[in-house]
N, C-alpha and C positions, 0 to 999 in steps of 0.2 A: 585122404587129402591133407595136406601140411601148409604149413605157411609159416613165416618168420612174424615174431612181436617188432611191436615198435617199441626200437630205443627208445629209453629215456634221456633225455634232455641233458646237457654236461651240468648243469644251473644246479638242476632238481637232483640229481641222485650220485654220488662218488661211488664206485664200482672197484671189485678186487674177484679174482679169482673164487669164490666160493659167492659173489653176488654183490645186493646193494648194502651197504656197510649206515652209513648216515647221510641226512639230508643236508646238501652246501647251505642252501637259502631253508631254515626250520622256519613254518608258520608261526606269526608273534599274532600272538591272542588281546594284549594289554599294553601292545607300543605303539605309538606314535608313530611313522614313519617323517625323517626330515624333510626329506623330497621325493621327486619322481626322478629319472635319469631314463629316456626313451622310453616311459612308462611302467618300470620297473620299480618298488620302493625303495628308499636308500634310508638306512636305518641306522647307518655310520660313516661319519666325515671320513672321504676319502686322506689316506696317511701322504698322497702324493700331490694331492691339492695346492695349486699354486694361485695365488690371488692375486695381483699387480696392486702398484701404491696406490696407483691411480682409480683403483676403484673404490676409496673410501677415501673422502676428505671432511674436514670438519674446519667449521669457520668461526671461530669466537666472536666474532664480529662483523656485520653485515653492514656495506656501506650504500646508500643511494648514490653515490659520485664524487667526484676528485673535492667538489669543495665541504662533501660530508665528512670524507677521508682526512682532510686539513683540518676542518674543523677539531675533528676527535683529538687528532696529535698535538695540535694547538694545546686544547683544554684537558689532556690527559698530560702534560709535559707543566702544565699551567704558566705557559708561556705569555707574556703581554700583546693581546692582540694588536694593539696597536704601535709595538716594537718587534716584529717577529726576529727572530734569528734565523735568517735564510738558510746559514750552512746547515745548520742540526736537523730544522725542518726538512730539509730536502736530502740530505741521507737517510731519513725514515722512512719520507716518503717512498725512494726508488727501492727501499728494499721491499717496501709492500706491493709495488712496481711487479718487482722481478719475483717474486713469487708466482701472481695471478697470471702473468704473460708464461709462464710455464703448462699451464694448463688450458687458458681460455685467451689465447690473440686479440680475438674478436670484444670481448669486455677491458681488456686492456688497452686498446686504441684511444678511449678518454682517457683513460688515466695516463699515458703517455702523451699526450697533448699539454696536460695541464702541467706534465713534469719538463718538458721543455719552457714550457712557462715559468717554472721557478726557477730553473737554468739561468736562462735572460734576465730573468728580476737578479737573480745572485751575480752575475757577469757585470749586470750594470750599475751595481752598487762595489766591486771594488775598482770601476771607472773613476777619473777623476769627474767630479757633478758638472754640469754645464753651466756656461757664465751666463746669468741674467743679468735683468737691472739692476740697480742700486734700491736699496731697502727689499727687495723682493726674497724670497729664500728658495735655495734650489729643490724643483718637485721631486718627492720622493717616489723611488721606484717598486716602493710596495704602497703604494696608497691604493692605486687599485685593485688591486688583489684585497688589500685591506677593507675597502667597501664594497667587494661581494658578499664577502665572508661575514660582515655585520648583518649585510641585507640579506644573506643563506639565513643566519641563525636568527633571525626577527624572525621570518617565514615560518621556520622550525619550528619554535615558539609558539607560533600562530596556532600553525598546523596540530598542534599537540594540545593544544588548548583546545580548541573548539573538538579533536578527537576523545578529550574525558568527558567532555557535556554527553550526557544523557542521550542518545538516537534512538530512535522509533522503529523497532526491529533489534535491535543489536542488547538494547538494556531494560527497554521495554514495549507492552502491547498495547494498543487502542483494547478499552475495554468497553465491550459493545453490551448491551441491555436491552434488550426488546419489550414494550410496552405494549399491549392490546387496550389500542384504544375505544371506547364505546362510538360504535358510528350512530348518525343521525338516523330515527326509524323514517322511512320511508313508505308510506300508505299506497297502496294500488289507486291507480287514477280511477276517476269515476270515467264510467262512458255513458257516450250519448243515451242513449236506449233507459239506462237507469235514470237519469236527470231527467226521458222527455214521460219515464212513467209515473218518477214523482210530482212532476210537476201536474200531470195530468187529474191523480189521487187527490191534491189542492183544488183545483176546477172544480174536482167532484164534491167536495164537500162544501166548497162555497157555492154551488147552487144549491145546497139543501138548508140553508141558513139566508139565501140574499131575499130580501124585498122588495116587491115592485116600485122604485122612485123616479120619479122624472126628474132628471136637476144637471145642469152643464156644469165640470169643472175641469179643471186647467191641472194637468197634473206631470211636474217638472222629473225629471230622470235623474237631473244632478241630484235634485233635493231631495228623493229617496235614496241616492245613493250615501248621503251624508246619515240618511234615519240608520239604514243595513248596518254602515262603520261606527256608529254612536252604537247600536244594539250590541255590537260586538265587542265592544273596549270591555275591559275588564274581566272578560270571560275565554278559556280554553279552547271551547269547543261549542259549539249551539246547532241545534239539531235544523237542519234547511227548513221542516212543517213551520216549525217555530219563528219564522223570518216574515212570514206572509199574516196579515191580518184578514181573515176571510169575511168579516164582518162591514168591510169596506168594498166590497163588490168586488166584480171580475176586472174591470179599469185599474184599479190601485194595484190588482194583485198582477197583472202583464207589467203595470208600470214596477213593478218591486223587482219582478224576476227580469227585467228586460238591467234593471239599474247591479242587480246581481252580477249581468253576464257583462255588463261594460266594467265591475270592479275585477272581476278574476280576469280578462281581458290585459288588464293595465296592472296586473297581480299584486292586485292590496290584498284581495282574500284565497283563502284554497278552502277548495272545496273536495273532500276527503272519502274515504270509505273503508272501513276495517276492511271487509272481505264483498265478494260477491255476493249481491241481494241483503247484503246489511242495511245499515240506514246511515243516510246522508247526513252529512256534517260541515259546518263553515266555521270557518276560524281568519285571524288576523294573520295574514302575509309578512308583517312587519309586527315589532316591539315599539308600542305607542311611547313618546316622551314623557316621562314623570312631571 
């Protein structure tokens, strides 16, 4: 069975009579290639390369606008702003004219606006001046131009000023600090069930202490509430047993806790718990007045 090889490539191998001699494109181990050319590497400026002018320009000088443009030639010329020499100005001007309009029309359209403008200013100053009144002096046909160009370069000014102050982003950064602050401890509420077994554990011990007495008295809720917040001043924490006088019978002690539940109610006091089944605690709501 026979069959023909596959040529190689005209790229890859130059050919003579006894075989393949040397390779056109040798593998470069340690170059750079410049470019690609249809994905091929190109590892030497072509000899027939032809560039247009047009594809590199450089601009010494970048103008925002016709009256930035006047401006420069003004004070690059150090001509008296407020005497301009129309002719000299305005042959400068249209030669920087007719450069840009060779490349860009479209950027060129103000600047040809404003070169007819100094046309007109030049035209009407070799007019003879218009006759005004008497004592009055004939208006000059560069004053206006003359008070843009003060109000351009005021702005300028401005604008240049306020751009070397210092910006937020550009010269420098907010510098931020994070603080962990200690928050307020916050105790687990007491619930009911624990408040109705303490109170109960009181009950129980003041019957094992009370005395049989027969006797009426009159006993005010304000006016325990005022004993609870007097018991309380100057102290932390005070344990709830500690609130109740069991020695006064079961009357004083409903009237103590009943005066209790109207202060935490109107929240003078809190009433606290480290944890579950711990022991109850009452403290001051508020910071008493010195």
């Amino acid at each position: 069975m026979t069959g023909s090889l596959p040529h190689p490539r005209r790229d890859d191998v130059a050919l003579d009579e006894h075989g393949p001699l040397v390779n056109a494109m040798p593998e470069v181990v340690d170059q750079v290639a410049l470019a690609r050319l249809y994905g091929e590497p190109l590892f030497a400026m072509p000899k027939d390369l032809y560039i247009p002018p047009e594809a590199l320009q450089v601009f010494l000088e970048a103008f925002e606008g016709p009256l930035d443009l006047l401006l420069y030639l003004i004070r690059k010329q150090n001509f008296n702003i407020l005497d301009i020499p129309m002719a000299g100005l305005t042959r400068q001007y249209l030669t920087y004219v007719d450069e840009i309009r060779q490349t860009n029309l479209e950027l060129a359209a103000e600047y040809l606006l404003m070169a007819a403008m100094l046309i007109e200013i030049k035209s009407r100053m070799l007019l003879p001046p218009k006759k005004t009144a008497e004592g009055e002096e004939a208006e000059d046909p560069r004053a206006e131009l003359v008070r843009r160009l003060l109000e351009y370069e005021q702005t300028k000014l401005q604008a240049a000023s306020l751009s070397a102050m210092p910006q937020y982003g550009r010269d420098f950064w907010k510098g931020q600090v994070y603080i962990e602050q200690s928050l307020k401890p916050r105790f687990p509420d007491v619930h009911v069930a624990d408040l109705r077994e303490a109170w109960a554990d009181i009950l129980k011990r003041a019957r094992l202490v009370q005395h049989h007495k027969i006797s009426r008295e009159e006993l005010n809720v304000r006016e325990h509430m005022s004993i609870v917040l007097r018991h309380l001043q100057g102290q932390r924490f005070v344990e709830f047993e500690k609130l109740f006088d069991v020695t006064r019978g079961v009357p004083v002690l409903i009237v103590t806790f009943i005066a209790m539940l109207e202060l935490a109610k109107e929240t003078l006091i809190d009433i606290t718990q480290a944890e579950a089944f711990a022991p109850i605690y009452v403290r001051l709501a508020y910071a008493p007045a010195a």
